[in-house]
N, C-alpha and C positions, 0 to 999 in steps of 0.2 A: 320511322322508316317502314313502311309496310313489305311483308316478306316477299312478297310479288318483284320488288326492285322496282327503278324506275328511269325514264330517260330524261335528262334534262338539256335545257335549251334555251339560250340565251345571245342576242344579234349584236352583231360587232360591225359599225359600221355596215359593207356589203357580204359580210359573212353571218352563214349563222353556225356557230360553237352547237356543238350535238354531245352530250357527256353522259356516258354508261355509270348507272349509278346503283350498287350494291354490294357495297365494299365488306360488309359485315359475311357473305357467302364470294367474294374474290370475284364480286362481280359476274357469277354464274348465271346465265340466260336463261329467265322463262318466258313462254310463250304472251304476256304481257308485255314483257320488254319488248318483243320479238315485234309486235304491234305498234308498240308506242315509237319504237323504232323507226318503223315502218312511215307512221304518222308524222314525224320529225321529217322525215326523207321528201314526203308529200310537201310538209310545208315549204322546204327549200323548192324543189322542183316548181310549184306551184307561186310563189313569190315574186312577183318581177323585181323588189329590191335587195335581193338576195340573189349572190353572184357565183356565190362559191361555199361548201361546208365544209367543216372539220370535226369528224369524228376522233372523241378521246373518253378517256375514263378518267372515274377517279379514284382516290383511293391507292393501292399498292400493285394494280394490276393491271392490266386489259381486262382480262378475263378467263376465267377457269375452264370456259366451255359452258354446252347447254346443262343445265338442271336437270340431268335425265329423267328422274320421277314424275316431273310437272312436265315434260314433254313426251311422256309414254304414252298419252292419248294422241297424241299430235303425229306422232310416228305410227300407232295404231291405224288410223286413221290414213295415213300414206300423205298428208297435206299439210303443208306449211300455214303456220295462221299468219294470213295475207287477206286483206279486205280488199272491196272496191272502192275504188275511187284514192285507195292508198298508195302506197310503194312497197317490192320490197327488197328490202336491207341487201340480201344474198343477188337480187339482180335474176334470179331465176325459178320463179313463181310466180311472175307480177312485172309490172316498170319498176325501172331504177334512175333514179333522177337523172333528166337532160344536162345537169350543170355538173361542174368537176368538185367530187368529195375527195378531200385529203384527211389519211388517218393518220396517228399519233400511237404508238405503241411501248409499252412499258410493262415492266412484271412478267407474269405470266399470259400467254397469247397461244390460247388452245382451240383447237377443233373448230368451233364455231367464229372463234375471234381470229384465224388465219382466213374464213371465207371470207368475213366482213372485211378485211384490208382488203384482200385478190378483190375481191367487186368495187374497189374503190380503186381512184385514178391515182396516185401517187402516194407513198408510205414510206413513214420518216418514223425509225425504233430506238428505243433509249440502247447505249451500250447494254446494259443488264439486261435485258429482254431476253424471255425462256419462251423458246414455240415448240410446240409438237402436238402429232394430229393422231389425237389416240383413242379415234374411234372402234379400233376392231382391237383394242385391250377391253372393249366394254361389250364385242360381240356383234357392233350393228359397224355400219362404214358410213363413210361425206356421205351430208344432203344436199348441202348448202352450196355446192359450186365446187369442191376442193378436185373431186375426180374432175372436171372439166379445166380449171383456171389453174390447177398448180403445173402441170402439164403444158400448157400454155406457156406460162411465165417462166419455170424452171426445165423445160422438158424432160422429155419418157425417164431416163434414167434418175436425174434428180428426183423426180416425184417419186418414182417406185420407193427412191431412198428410204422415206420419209414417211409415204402412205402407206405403205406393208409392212414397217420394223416398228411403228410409231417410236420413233426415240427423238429425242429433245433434241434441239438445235438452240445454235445459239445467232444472236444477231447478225454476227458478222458470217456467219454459215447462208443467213436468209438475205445479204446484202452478195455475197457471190454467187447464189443461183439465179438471183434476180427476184427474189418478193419483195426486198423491200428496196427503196432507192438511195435512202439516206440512212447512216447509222450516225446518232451523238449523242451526246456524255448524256447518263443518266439526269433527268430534270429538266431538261431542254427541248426532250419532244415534242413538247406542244405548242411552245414558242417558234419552232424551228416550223413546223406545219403550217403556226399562223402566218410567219412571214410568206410562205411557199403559197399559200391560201391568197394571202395580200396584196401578191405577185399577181397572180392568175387575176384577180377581180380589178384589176388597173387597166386589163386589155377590154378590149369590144369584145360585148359579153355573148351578140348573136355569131359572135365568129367565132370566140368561143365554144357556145354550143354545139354550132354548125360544125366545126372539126371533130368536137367528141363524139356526134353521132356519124360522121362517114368513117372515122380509125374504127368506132365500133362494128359498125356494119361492114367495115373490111376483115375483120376480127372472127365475126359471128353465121357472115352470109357468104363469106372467100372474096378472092382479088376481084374477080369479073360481076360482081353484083355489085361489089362497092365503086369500080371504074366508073359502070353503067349509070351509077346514080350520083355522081360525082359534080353534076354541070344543078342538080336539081335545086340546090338551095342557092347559089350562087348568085340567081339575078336579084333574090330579095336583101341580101346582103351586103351586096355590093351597092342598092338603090338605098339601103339604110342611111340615118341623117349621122351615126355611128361612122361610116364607112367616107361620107364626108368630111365631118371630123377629126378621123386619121390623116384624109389627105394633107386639108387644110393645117393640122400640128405639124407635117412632113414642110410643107412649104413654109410656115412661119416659125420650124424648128422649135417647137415648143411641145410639153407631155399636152397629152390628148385629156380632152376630159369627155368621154364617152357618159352615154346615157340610158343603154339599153335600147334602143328603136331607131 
């Protein structure tokens, strides 16, 4: 295992499995993961036969948070290691994949491992799951999205909760402000994402997209930019051979077996 950590990655059917790996440091983030990460996200996005991803770990954790020694220069430096032509992870430095990532959460899910769920579309935590975002126990605060998306997702006062005391939380704490969507029994997390993952990749995959990028842009740009751009993607979607396909399973009451195009 090289100390660096590493991301791995393996296609399941129309998904591709994304798996946080450095279990020997609780899966602590270095700025290698942070890329390869990155590069994972690219492949999915980039993929036409890849529908949908799921991010999970292995090991006993999510993850401990960044490495802060091996991201002193990173932070030094005021920039995220984000490439071109990549993605990245946080969703705010860079793109973050057109298709819907479902995370899987387990163990511990600190600092860096609560942005990567908030940037992702749906989040399913084992009962046991320990979150807390304890960056200003270390001096420095979020980079990665936390002051933007916890706010968002739990609002002002749940986030101050949380961002200003850093104290732990437990699943069922992050299932009533709303970070995560599903909480179940320890060891099931990832199962229960693949199914939710399985779900999602059964639909038409540009309609798919195409909703994830107007909820975003309702999300990101406010109500009146997303209204306005709301008719834009419609005619290629609806002219889709996908979009014929739906009709045609509607009239001969049968599942659809879309194709991407």
């Amino acid at each position: 295992m090289s100390v660096e950590g590493r991301i791995t990655t393996e296609v399941s059917g129309r998904l591709l499995l994304i798996g946080i790996d450095r279990m020997e440091k609780k899966n602590s983030f270095t700025p290698r993961m942070y890329l390869d990460l990155g590069d994972a996200y690219a492949r999915l996005d980039q993929d036409p036969e890849l529908w949908c991803g799921v991010l999970f770990a292995h090991g006993n954790d999510f993850t401990a948070g960044l490495d802060l020694p091996q991201f002193a220069s990173v932070m030094a430096e005021g920039k995220m290691p984000v490439v071109e032509g990549s993605c990245d992870p946080c969703g705010m430095y860079g793109p973050y994949p057109r298709k819907p990532v479902v995370t899987a959460m387990h163990g511990l899910c600190l600092t860096i491992g609560i942005e990567l769920m908030l940037a992702a579309d749906i989040r399913v935590a084992a009962k046991g799951t320990r979150f807390a975002q304890i960056e200003i126990k270390r001096g420095i605060y979020p980079f990665g999205g936390a002051t933007v998306r916890y706010v968002q997702e739990a609002g002002w006062g749940n986030a101050m909760r949380y961002l200003l005391t850093a104290d732990e939380f437990s699943a069922e704490e992050a299932y009533r402000i709303g970070l995560v969507q599903e909480v179940v029994e320890d060891g099931r997390q990832l199962e229960r994402a693949i199914e939710i993952a399985t779900t999602i990749a059964e639909q038409a995959p540009l309609a798919v997209q195409a909703t994830l990028k107007h909820c975003r842009k309702a999300l990101y740009d406010g109500e009146k930019a997303a209204a306005a751009a709301l008719m834009d993607d419609l005619g290629a979607v609806a002219a889709s051979e996908d979009a014929m396909e739906g009709i045609q399973s509607f009239l001969e009451r049968r599942k659809a077996d879309f194709k991407g195009r």
